[in-house]
C-alpha positions as CSV (number, residue, x, y, z in Angstrom):
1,X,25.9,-9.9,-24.3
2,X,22.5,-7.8,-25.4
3,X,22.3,-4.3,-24.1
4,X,18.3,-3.1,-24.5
5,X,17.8,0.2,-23.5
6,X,15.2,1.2,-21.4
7,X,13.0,4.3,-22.2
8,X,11.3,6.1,-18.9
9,X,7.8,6.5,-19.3
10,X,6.4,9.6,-18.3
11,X,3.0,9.6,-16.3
12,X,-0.1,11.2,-18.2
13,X,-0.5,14.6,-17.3
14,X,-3.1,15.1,-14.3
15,X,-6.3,15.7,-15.9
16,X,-7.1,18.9,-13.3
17,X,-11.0,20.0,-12.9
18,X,-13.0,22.9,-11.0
19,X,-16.1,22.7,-9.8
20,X,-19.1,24.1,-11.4
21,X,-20.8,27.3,-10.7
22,X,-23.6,27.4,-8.6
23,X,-22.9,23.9,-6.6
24,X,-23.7,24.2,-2.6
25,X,-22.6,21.2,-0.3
26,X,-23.9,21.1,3.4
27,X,-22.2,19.7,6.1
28,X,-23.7,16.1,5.9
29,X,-23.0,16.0,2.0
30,X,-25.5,16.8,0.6
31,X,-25.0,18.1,-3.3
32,X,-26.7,20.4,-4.6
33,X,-26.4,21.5,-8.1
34,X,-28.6,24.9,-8.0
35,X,-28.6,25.5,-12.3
36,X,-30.9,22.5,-12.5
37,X,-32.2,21.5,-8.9
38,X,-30.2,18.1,-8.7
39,X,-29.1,16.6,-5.8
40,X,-26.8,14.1,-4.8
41,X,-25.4,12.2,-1.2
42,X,-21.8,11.8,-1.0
43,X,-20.1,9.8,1.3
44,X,-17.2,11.1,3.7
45,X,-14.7,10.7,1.3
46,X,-16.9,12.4,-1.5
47,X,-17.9,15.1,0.8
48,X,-14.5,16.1,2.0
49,X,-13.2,15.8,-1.4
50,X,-16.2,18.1,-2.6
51,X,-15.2,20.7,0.4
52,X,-11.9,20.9,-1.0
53,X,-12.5,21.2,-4.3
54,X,-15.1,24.1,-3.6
55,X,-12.6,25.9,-1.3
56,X,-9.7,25.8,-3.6
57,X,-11.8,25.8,-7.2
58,X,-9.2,23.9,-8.7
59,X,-8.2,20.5,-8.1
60,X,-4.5,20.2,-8.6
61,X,-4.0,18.8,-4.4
62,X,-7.5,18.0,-3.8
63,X,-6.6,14.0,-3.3
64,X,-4.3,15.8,-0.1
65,X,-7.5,15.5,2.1
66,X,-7.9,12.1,1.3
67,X,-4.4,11.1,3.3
68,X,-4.6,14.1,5.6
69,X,-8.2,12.6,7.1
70,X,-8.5,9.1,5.9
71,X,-4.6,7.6,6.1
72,X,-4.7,6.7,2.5
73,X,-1.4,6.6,0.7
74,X,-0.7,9.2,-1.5
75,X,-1.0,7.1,-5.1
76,X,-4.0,5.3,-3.9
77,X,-5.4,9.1,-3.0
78,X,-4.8,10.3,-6.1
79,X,-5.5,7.5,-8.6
80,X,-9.5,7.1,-6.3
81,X,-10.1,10.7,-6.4
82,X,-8.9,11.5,-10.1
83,X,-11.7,8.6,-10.9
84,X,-14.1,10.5,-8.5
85,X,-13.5,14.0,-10.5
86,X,-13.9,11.8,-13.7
87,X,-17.5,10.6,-12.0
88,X,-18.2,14.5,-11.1
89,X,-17.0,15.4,-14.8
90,X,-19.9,12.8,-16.3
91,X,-22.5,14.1,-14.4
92,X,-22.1,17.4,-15.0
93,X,-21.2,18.9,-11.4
94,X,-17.2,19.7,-12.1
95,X,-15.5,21.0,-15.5
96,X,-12.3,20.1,-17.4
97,X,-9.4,22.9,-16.6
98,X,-6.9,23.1,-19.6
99,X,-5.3,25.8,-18.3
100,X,-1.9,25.4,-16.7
101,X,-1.4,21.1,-17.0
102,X,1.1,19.4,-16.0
């Protein structure tokens, strides 16, 4: 008999963004990054998900109002919206936040 031991991998740390200054979203979700002028249309998810993010200016259980309003299970939540903040992060419209990581 073989006896293989098994290591437990540990999930990457949650790569946690906030958004950036001077960003105003209206009700229809419409993005508007005020430093430069540029605008941007989000969807419902993206605009509910922007909401969030500028309310609690951190994004630890932003994906949260993804299930809450759109009956999305929780790892599909998170794994879509931690790609969406990686979108926000290439454009410019949310920064990285080293501080305090899981």
């Amino acid at each position: 008999m073989r006896i293989v031991a098994l290591t437990q991998r540990k999930p990457p740390a949650e790569q946690r963004y906030r958004p950036k200054s001077l960003l105003s979203l209206s009700p229809t979700g419409f993005l508007l990054d005020n430093a430069n002028g540029e605008s941007y249309t989000l969807n419902a998810v993206g605009r509910a998900v922007m909401a969030k993010l500028l309310e609690l200016g951190d994004s630890r259980d932003v994906w949260r109002v993804v299930v809450d309003r759109f009956e999305i299970d929780e790892a599909r939540a998170q794994k879509d919206v931690e790609r969406f903040l990686a979108d926000l992060w290439t454009l410019g419209l949310v920064e990285r936040d080293e501080r305090d990581r899981r």
